[in-house]
PASESE-15871 format. One line per field, with one value per residue: residue number from 0; z, x, y of N, C-alpha, C, O in turn. Coordinates in steps of 0.05 Angstrom, whole numbers. Last residue first. Layout:
N
num <- (NUM, ...)
n_z <- (Z, ...)
n_x <- (X, ...)
n_y <- (Y, ...)
ca_z <- (Z, ...)
ca_x <- (X, ...)
ca_y <- (Y, ...)
c_z <- (Z, ...)
c_x <- (X, ...)
c_y <- (Y, ...)
o_z <- (Z, ...)
o_x <- (X, ...)
o_y <- (Y, ...)
This chain:
74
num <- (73, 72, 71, 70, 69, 68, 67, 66, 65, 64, 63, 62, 61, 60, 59, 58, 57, 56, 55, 54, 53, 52, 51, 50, 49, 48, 47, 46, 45, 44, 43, 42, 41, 40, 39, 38, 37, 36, 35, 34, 33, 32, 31, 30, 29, 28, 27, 26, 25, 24, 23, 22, 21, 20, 19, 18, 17, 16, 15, 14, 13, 12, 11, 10, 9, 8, 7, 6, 5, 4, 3, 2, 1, 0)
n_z <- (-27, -52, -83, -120, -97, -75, -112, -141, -98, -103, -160, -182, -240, -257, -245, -196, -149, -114, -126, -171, -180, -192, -250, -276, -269, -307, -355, -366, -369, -415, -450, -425, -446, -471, -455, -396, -390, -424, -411, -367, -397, -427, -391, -367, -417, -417, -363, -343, -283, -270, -283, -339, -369, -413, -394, -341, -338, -316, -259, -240, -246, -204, -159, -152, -138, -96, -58, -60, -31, 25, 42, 12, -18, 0)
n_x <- (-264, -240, -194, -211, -229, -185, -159, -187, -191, -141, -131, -201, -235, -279, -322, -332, -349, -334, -324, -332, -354, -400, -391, -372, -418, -447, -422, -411, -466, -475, -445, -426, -373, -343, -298, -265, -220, -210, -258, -239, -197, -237, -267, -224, -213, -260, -262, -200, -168, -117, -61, -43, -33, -65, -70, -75, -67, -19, -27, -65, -20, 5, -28, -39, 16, 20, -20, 14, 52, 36, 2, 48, 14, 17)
n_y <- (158, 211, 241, 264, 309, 330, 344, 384, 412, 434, 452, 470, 477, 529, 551, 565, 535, 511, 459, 416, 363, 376, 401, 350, 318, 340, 341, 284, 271, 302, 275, 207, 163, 130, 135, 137, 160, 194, 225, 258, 285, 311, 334, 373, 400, 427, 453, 466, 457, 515, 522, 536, 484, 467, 421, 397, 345, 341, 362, 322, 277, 299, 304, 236, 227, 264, 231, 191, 198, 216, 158, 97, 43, -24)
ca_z <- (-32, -46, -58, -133, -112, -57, -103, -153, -113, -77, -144, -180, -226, -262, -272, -217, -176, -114, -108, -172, -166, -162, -233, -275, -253, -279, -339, -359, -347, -392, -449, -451, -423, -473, -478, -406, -374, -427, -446, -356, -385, -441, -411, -348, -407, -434, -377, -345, -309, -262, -257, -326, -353, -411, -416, -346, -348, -337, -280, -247, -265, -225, -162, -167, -156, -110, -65, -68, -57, 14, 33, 41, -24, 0)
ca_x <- (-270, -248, -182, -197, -259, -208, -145, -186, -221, -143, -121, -173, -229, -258, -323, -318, -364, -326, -343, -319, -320, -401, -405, -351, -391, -459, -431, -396, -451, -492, -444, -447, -378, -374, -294, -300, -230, -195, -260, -259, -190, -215, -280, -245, -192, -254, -292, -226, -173, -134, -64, -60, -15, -58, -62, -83, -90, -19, -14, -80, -48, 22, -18, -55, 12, 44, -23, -9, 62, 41, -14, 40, 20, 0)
ca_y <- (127, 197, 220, 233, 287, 321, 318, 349, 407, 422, 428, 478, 453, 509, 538, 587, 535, 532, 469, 448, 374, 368, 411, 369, 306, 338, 371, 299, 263, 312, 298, 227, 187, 128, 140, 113, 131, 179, 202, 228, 271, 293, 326, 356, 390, 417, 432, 466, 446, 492, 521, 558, 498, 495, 426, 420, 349, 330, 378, 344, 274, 293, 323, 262, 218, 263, 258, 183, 193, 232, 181, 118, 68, 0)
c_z <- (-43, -45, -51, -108, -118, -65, -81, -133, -128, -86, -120, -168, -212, -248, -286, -236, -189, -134, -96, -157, -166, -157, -200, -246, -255, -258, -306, -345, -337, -367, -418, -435, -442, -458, -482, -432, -377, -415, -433, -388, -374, -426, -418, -377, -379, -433, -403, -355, -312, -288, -255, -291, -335, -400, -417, -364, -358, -357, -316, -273, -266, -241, -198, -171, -170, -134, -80, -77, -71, -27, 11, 29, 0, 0)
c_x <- (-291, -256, -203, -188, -242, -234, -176, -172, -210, -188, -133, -159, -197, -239, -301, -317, -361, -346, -345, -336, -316, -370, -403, -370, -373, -426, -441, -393, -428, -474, -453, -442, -401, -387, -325, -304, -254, -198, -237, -270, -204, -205, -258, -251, -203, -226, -268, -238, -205, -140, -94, -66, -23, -46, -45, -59, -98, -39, -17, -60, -53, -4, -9, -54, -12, 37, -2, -22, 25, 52, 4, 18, 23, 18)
c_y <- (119, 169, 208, 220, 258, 307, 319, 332, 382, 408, 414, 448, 463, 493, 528, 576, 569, 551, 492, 459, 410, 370, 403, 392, 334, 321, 362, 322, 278, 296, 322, 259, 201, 153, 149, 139, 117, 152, 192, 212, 250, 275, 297, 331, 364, 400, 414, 456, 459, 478, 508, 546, 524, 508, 458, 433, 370, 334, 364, 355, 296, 291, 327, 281, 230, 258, 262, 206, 188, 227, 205, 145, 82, 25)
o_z <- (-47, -66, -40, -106, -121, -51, -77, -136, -128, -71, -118, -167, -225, -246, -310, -253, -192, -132, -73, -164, -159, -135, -183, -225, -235, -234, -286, -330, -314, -347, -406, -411, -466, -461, -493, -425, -367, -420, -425, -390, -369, -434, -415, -379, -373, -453, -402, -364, -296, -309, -238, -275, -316, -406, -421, -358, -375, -381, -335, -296, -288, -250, -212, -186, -194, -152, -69, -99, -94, -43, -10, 5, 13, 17)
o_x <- (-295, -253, -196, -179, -254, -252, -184, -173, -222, -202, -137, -171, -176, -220, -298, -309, -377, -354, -353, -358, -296, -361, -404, -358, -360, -423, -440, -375, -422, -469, -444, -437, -399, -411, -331, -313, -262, -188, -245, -286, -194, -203, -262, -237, -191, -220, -262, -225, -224, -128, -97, -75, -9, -41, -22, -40, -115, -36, -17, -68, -50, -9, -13, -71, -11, 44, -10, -34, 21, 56, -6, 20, 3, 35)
o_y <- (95, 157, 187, 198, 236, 297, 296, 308, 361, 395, 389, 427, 464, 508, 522, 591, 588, 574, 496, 468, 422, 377, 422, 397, 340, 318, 377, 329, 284, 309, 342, 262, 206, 159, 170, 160, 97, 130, 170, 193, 228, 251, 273, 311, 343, 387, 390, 437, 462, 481, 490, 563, 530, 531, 466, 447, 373, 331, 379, 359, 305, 313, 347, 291, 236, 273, 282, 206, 181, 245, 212, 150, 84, 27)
């Protein structure tokens, strides 16, 4: 089993990976790509309603501490 801090390390490393743009968060469209890369089948509305419950901030874009807190859950 993974210790916590390489685990946060390891989604740290995905968010940057995600955020194409390098701008520091992700947005819809970079959200989008990244949950096709894990069910290709993803429909449009799933995606708006999953990008919506991580951004709880709801500025309309996914910062760090908002993804490691939707990818840490169980």
């Amino acid at each position: 089993m993974k210790n916590s801090q390489s685990r946060v390390e390891e989604i740290e490393e995905l968010f940057e990976q995600n955020d194409t743009d390098g701008n520091g968060d992700i947005d819809f469209a970079e959200f989008a790509s990244l949950m096709r890369d894990l069910d290709e089948r993803m429909s449009e509305q799933t995606l708006q309603i999953g990008f919506r419950e991580i951004d709880v901030n709801k500025d309309g874009r996914i910062n760090l501490a908002e993804f490691l807190e939707w990818w840490s859950e169980d």
